[in-house]
TORZA-943883 format. One line per field, with one value per residue (C-alpha): residue number from 1; residue in three letters; x, z, y. Coordinates in nm, 4 decimals, padded with zeros to 6 digits, always signed. Last residue first. Example, Ala and Ser with C-alpha at 12.3 -4.5 7.8 and 13.67 -1.06 7.14 Angstrom:
k = 2|1
r = SER|ALA
u = +01.3670|+01.2300
w = +00.7140|+00.7800
v = -00.1060|-00.4500
END
This chain:
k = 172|171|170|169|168|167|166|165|164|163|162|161|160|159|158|157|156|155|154|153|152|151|150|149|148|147|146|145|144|143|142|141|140|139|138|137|136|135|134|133|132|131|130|129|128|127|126|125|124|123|122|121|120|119|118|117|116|115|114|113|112|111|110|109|108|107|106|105|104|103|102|101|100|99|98|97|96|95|94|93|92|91|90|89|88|87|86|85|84|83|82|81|80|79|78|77|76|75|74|73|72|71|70|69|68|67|66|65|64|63|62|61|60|59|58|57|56|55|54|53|52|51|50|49|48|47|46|45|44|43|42|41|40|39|38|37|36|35|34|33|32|31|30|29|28|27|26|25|24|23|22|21|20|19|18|17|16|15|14|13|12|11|10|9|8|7|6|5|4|3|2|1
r = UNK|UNK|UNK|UNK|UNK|UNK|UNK|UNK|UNK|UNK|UNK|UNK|UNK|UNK|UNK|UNK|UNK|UNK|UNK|UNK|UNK|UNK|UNK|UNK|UNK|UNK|UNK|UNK|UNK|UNK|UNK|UNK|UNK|UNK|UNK|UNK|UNK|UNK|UNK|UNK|UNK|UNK|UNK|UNK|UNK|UNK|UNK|UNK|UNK|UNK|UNK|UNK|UNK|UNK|UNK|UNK|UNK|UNK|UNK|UNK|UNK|UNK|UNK|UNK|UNK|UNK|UNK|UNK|UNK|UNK|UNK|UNK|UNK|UNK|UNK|UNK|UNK|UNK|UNK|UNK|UNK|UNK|UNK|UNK|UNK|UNK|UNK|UNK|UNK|UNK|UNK|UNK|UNK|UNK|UNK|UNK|UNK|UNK|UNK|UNK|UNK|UNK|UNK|UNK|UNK|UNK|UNK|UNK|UNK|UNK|UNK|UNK|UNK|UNK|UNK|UNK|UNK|UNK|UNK|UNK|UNK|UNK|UNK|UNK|UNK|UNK|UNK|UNK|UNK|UNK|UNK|UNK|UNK|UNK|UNK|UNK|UNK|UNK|UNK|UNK|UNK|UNK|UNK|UNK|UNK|UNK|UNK|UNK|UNK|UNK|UNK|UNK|UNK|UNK|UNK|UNK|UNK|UNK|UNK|UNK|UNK|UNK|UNK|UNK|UNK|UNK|UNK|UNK|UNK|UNK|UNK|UNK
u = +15.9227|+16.0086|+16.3195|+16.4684|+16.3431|+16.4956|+16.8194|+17.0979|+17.3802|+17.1315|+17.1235|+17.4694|+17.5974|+17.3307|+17.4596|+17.7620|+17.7332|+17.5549|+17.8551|+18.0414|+17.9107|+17.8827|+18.2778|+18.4295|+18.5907|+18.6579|+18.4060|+18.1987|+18.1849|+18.2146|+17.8246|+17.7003|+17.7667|+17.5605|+17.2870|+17.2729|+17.3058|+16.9949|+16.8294|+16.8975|+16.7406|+16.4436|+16.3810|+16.4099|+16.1574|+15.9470|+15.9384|+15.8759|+15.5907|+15.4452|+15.5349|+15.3285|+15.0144|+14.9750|+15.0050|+14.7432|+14.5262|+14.6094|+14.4881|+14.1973|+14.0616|+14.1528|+13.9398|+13.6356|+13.6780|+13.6259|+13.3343|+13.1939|+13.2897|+13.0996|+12.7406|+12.7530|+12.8089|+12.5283|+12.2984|+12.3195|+12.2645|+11.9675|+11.8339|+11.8812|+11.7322|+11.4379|+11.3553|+11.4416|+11.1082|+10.9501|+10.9745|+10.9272|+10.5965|+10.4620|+10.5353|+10.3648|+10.0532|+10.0595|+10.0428|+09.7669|+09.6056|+09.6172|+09.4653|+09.1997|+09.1105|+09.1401|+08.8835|+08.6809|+08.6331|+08.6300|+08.3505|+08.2029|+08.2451|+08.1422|+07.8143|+07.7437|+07.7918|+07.5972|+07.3005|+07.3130|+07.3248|+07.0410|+06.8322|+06.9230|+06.8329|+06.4947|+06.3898|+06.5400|+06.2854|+06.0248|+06.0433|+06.0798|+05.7672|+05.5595|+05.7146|+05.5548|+05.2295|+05.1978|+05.2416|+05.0530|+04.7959|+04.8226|+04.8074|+04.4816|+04.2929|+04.4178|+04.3154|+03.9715|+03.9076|+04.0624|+03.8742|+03.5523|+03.6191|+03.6721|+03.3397|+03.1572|+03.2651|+03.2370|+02.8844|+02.8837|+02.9916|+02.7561|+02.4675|+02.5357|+02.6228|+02.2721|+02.1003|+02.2141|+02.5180|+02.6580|+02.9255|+03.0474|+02.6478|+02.4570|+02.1451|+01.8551
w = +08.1848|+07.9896|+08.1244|+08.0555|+07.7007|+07.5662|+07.6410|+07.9252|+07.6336|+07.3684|+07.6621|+07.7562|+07.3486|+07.2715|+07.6161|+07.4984|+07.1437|+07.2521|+07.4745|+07.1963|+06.9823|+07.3043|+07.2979|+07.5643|+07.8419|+08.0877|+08.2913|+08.0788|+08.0474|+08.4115|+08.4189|+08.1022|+08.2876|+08.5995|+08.4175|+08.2309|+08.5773|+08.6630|+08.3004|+08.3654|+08.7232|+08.5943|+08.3139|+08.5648|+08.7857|+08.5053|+08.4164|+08.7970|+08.7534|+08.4376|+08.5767|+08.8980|+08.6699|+08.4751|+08.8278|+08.9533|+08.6137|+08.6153|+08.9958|+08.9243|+08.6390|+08.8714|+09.1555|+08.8947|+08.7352|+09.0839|+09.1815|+08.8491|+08.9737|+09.3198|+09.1639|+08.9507|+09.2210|+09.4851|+09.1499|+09.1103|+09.4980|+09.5243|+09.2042|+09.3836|+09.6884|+09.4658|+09.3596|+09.6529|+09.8309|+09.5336|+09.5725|+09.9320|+09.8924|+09.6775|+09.8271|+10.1688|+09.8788|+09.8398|+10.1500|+10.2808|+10.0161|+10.1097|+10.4698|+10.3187|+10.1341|+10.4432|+10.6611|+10.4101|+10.3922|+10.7714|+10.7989|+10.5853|+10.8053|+11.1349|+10.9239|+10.8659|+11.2055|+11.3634|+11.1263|+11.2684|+11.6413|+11.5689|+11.3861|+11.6983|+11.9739|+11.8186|+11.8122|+12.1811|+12.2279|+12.0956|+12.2480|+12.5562|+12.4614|+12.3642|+12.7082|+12.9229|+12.7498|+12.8163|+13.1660|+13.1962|+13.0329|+13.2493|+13.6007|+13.6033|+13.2950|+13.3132|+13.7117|+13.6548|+13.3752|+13.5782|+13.8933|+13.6718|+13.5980|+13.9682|+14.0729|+13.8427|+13.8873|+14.2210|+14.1487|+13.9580|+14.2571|+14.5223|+14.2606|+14.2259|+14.6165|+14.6895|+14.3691|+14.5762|+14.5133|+14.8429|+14.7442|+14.8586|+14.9310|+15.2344|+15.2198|+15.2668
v = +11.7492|+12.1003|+12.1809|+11.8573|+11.8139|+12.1407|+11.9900|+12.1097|+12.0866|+12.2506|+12.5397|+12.6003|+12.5819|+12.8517|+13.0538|+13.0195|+13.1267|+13.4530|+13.5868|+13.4868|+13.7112|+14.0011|+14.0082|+13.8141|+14.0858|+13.7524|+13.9779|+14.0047|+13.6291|+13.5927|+13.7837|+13.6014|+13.2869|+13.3968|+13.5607|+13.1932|+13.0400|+13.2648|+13.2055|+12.8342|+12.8354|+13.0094|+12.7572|+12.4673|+12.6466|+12.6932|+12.3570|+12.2804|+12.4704|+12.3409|+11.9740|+12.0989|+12.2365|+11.9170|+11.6961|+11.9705|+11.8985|+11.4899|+11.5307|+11.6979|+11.4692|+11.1710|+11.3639|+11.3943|+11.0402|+10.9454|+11.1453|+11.0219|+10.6472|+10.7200|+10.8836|+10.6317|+10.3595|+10.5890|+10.5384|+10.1963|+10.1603|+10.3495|+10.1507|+09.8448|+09.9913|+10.0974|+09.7603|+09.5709|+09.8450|+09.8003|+09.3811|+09.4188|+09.6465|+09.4020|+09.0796|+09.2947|+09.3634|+09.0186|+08.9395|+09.1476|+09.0258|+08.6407|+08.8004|+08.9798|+08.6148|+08.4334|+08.7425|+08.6794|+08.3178|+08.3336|+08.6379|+08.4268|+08.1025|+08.2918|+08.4448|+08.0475|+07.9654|+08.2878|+08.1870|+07.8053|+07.9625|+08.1893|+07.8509|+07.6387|+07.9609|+07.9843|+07.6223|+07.6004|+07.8861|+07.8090|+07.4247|+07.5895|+07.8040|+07.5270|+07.3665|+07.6300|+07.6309|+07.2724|+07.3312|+07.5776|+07.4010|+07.0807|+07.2892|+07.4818|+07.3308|+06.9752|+06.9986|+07.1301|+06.8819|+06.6078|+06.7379|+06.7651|+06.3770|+06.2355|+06.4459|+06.2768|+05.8993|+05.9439|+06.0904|+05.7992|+05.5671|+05.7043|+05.6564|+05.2816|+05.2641|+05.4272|+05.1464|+04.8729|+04.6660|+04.4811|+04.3404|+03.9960|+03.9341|+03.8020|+03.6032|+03.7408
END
C-alpha cells in the first residue's frame, strides 16, 4: 500500500465526530453556564440604563415646572413688593398731608393766641392809661381844692383834661 497524506480510516472518522460531539456539548454547556449569565447581565444593564434615561427625562421635565413655577411665584413676588411700595408711598403721602394740616391748624391756633394775648395787653395797657389819668385826675382835683375852685369848675377841668389826652389814646 502505498502511503497516503491522510490517513482516513473509519477509527479517525469516528475519532473526529466524537470530536465533533464533544466540541458541541461543550458549546451548549459553555453557552448555558457562562453565555446566559452573561446575557442576563446585560438585559439588566440595558434595564437599567433604560430606567435611569426615562427617571432622568421625568426629573427634567418636573425641573422645568418647578422652573415655570418657581418664574411665575417670583413675577408675584414682585408685584405684590410694587404693591406694598405703592401703599406704603401712598400712606406716607397721606402721613405727610396730615402732619401739614395738623402743622397749619397748630399755627392758626398760636396766631389765634397771640391776637387774644396781644387783645388782652392793649386792654391792659388801656387800663393802665385810664388809671394813670384818674390818678393825675385825683391829682388835679386835689390842687384844685386846694386853689378853693368851686366843684363846677372842678368838673370843667377834668372835661377839658380828658378831650385834651383823647379818647383814642387810652383806648389803643
Amino acid at each position: 500500500m502505498e502511503p497516503r497524506l491522510f490517513d482516513l480510516d473509519l477509527q479517525l472518522l469516528a475519532d473526529a465526530t466524537l470530536m465533533i460531539i464533544a466540541v458541541f456539548v461543550l458549546f451548549l454547556v459553555a453557552s448555558y453556564f457562562l453565555f446566559n449569565p452573561v446575557r442576563e447581565m446585560l438585559a439588566k444593564r440595558q434595564a437599567k440604563i433604560r430606567d435611569e434615561l426615562d427617571s432622568a427625562e421625568s426629573d427634567k421635565e418636573e425641573a422645568a415646572a418647578l422652573r415655570a413655577q418657581y418664574e411665575e411665584k417670583l413675577r408675584s413676588i414682585n408685584k405684590e413688593a410694587e404693591e406694598i411700595l405703592s401703599d406704603a408711598r401712598k400712606r406716607a403721602l397721606e402721613n405727610e398731608n396730615k402732619i401739614v394740616a395738623e402743622a397749619k391748624e397748630e399755627a392758626a391756633r398760636i396766631v389765634e393766641r397771640a391776637r387774644t394775648e396781644a387783645e388782652l395787653e392793649k386792654q391792659k395797657a388801656a387800663d393802665d392809661v385810664k388809671r394813670e389819668m384818674v390818678v393825675i385826675a385825683s391829682m388835679m382835683a386835689g390842687k384844685v381844692v386846694k386853689a378853693s375852685i368851686d366843684t363846677t369848675i372842678q368838673e370843667s377841668l377834668i372835661n377839658e383834661t380828658l378831650k385834651e389826652i383823647g379818647e383814642s389814646t387810652w383806648q389803643s
